[in-house]
C-alpha positions in Angstrom: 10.0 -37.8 63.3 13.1 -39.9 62.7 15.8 -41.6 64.3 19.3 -40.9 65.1 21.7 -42.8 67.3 18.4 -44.9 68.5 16.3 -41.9 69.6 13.7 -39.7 67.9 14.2 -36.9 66.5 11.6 -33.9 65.5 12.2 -32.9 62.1 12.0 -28.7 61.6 9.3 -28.2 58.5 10.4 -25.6 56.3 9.0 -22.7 56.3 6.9 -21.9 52.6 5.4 -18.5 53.7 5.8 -15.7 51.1 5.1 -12.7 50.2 3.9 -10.4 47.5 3.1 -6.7 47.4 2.8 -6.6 51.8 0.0 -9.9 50.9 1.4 -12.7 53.2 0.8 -15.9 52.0 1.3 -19.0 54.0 2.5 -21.0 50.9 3.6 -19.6 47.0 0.8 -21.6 45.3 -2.4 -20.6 44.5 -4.6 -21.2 40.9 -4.9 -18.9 38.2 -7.8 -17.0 37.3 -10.3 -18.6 35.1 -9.6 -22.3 35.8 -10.7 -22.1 39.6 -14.7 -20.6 39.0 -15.4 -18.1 42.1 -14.0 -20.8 44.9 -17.2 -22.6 45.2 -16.6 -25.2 42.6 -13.1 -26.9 43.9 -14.5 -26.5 48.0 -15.7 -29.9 48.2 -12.6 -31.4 46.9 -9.8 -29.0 48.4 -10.0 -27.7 51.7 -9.0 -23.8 50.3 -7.7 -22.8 53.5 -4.7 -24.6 52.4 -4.1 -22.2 49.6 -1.3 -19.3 49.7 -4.2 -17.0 48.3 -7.2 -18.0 46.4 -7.3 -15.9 43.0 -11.3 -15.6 41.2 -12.5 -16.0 37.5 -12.0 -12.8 36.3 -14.5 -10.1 36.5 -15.9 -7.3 34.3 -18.4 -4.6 35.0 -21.2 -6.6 33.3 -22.3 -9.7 33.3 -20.5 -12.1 30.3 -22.4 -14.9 28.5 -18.8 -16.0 26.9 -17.9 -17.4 23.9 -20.8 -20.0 21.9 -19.1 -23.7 22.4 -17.1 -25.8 21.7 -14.9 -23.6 23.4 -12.2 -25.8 25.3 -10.8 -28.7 23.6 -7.3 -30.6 24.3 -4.0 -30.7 22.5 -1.0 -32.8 23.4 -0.1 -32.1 26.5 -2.3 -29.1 27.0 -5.5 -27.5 25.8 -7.3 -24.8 23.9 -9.8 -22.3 25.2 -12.2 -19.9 24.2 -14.2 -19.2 27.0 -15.0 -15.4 26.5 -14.1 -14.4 30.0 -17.8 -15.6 31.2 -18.6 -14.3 34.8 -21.3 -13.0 36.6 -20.6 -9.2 36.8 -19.3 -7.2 39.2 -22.2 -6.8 41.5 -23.5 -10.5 41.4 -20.1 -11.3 42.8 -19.9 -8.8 45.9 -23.5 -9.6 46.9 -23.6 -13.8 46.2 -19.8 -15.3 45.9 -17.5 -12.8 48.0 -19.4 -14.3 51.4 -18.3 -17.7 50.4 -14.6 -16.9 50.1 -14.8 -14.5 53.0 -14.8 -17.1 55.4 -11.9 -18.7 54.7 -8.0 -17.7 55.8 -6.5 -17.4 52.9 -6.7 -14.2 51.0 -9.1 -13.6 48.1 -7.2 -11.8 44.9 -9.9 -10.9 42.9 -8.8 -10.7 38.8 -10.7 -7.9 36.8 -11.0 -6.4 33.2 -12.9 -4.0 31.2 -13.2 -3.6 27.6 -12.1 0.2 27.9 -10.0 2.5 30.4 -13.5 3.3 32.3 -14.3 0.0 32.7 -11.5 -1.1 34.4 -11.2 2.0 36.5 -15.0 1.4 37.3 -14.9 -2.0 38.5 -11.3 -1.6 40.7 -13.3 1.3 42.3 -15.9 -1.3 43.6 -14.1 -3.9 44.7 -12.0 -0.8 46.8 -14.1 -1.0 49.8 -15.1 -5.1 49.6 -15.1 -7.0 53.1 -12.1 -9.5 52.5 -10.5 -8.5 49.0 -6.9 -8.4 50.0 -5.8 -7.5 46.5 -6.6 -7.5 42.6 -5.5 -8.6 39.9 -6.1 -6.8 36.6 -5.6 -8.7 33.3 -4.8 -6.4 30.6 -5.3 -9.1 27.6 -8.3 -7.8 26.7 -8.9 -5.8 24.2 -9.4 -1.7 23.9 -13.0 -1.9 21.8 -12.2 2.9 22.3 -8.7 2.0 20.5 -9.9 -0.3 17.4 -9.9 -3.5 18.9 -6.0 -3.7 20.6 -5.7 -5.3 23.8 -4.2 -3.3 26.2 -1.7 -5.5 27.0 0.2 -5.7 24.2 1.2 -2.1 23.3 3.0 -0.1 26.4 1.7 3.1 26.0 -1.7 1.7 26.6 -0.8 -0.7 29.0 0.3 2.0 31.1 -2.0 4.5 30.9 -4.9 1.8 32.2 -2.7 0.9 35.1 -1.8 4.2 36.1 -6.0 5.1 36.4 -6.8 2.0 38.0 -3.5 2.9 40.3 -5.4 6.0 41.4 -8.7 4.4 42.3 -7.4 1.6 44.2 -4.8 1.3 47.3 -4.9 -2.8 47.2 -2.2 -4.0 46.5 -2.0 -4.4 42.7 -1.1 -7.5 40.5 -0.6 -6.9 36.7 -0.8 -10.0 34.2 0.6 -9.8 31.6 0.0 -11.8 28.0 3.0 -13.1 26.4 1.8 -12.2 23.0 4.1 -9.6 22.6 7.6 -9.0 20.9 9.7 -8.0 24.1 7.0 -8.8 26.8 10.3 -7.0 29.4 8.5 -3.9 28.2 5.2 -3.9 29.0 6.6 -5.4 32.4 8.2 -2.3 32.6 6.1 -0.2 31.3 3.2 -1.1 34.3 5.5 -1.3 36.9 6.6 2.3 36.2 2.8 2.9 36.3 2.2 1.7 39.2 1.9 -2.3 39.8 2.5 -3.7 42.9 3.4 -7.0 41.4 3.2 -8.6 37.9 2.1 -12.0 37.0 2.9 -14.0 33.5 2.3 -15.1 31.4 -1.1 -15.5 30.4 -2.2 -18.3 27.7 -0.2 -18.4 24.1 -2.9 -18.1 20.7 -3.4 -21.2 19.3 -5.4 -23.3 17.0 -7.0 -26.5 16.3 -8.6 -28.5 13.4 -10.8 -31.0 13.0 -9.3 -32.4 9.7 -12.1 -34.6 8.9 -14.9 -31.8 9.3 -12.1 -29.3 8.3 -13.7 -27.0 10.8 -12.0 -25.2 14.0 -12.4 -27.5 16.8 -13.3 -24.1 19.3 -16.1 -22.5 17.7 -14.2 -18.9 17.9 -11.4 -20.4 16.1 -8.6 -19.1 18.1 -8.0 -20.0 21.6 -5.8 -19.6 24.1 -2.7 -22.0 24.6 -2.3 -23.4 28.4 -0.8 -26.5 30.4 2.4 -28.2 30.2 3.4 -27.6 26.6 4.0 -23.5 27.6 6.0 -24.4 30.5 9.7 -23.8 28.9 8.1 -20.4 27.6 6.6 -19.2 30.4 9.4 -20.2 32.5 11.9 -18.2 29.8 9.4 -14.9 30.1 9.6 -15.0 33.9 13.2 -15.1 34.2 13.1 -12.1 31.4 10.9 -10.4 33.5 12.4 -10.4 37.0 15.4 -9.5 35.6 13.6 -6.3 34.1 11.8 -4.9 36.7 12.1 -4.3 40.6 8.1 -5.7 41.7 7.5 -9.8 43.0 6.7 -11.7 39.9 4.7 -14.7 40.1 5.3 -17.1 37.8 2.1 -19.1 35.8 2.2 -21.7 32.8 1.9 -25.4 32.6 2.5 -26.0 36.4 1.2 -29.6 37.0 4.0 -30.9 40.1 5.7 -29.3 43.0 9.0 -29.6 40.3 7.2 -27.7 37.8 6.9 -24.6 40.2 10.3 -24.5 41.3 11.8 -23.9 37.9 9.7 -21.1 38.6 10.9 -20.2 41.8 14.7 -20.5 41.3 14.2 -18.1 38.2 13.1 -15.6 41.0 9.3 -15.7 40.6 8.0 -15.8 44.5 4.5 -17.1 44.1 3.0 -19.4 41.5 -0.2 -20.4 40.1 -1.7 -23.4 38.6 -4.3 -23.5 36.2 -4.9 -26.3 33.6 -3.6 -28.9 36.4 -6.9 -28.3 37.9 -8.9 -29.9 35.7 -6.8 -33.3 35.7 -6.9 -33.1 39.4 -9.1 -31.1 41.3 -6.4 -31.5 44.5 -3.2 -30.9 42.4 -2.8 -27.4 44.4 -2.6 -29.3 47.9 -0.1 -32.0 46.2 2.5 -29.3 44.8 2.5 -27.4 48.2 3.2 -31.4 50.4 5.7 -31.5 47.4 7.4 -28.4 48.0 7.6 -28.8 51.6 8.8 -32.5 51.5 11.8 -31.2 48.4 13.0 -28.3 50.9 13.1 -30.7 53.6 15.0 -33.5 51.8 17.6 -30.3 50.2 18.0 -28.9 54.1 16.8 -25.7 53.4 14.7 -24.2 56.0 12.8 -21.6 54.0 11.6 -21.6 50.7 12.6 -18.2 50.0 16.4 -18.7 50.5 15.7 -20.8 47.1 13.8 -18.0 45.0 16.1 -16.6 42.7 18.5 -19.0 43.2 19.4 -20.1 39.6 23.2 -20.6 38.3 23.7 -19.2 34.8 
């Protein structure tokens, strides 16, 4: 409420519902796969029903022990990790954690991977027919063990020929993310959505490193790690713009998102969802903050819906 000329006034609120590849979310934001556990983990301080979509650790068809620790440390104004895509297998999830997220409104995108084409042909086939997936996302960072150890990801041709299988096995709507460990990461974008993608999300965590200089060891016990939080923000935002310039599918935007400002540098480049990661370590609510945030900004701009401002920039 508030006053004019002495009498009270209802404000509108803004309308933040998107959408991406016929999924209608009631808000861009939702968290990025692998820093949000299966759901479970975040309920008791986030009400999830909140969420635009709530995306799960990624999944392969086997159960995954992960990487030995250490295997996250922090860098300035970020951190390192080396997790080893841990999760609890395919089967484990349908039977113990899909009823948890099923009773809640907002819908489940469940990230995947395989370690070969079958793999991640196997595992979209069995999430096909899954009470309450309303779409996947597949993360093609990992790498091609058939192909000499590549990730799939990073070379085109392979990129696309894993897409366009899992296309065939699945009629979810279908989220691609991308790593941004490539030269021109415009044409992998390409290169899936020509395969079939639905959508495409980027970027996924930078390679980086850390020392302990007086033990003169790695600080993550697999040496390399991958890069995430605030310090990949300018990068990410860079590859997102590159990206929806290049290709014709919604892009949502991912990388160092910590406040409702961060994700709309992200949406005025044209990306029409976000998600958070790292943020939700520092605080466990950050997700519900960003979306007030976002509200409260279009409401003090005057703009009525949020997607009259995605894609908006000047350059």
């Amino acid at each position: 409420m508030s006053e004019l000329n002495g009498q009270s006034v209802k404000l509108t609120r803004p309308k933040l519902a998107v959408e991406i590849a016929g999924l209608k979310l009631k808000n861009p934001v939702m968290p990025a796969s692998g820093t949000f556990g299966y759901g479970e983990e975040y309920a008791p301080y986030l009400d999830l029903n909140q969420l635009g979509a709530i995306v799960t650790k990624g999944l392969s068809l086997n159960p995954k022990a992960g990487n030995p620790t250490p295997r996250i440390c922090e860098t300035v104004s970020g951190m390192l990790n080396a997790i080893g895509l841990q999760n609890v297998g395919i089967e484990d999830f349908i039977k113990h954690k899909m009823p948890f997220l099923d009773q809640y409104n907002s819908p489940v995108i469940v990230n995947f991977f395989g370690n070969t084409l079958e793999e991640y042909v196997e595992v979209a086939a069995r999430l096909e027919d899954v009470p309450g997936v309303a779409g996947l996302e597949m993360n093609i960072s990992c790498p091609n063990v058939k192909q000499g150890g590549i990730v799939f990801g990073t070379e085109a041709s392979a990129a696309s020929a894993v897409v366009s299988q899992v296309r065939k096995k699945t009629s979810k709507p279908l989220i691609v993310k991308l790593t941004p460990n490539v030269t021109d990461i415009r044409v992998t974008a390409k290169a899936v959505e020509d395969a079939g993608a639905d959508a495409i999300s980027l970027i996924n965590t930078l390679t980086g490193m850390a020392v302990d200089v007086k033990t003169r060891k790695p600080r993550l016990a697999n040496t390399i790690g991958g890069l995430s939080g605030p310090a990949i923000r300018p990068i990410a935002v860079r590859l997102v713009h590159q990206v929806v310039q290049a290709v014709d599918v919604p892009v949502i935007g991912i990388g160092g998102i910590s406040r409702a400002i961060d994700a709309l540098e992200f949406l005025i480049v044209g990306a029409k969802a976000v998600q958070v990661g790292t943020a939700n370590f520092v605080d466990p609510n950050a997700m519900a903050t960003i979306i007030d945030d976002l509200e409260e900004f279009c409401q003090n701009e005057g703009i009525d819906d949020i997607n009259d401002l995605i894609g908006t920039l000047d350059a």
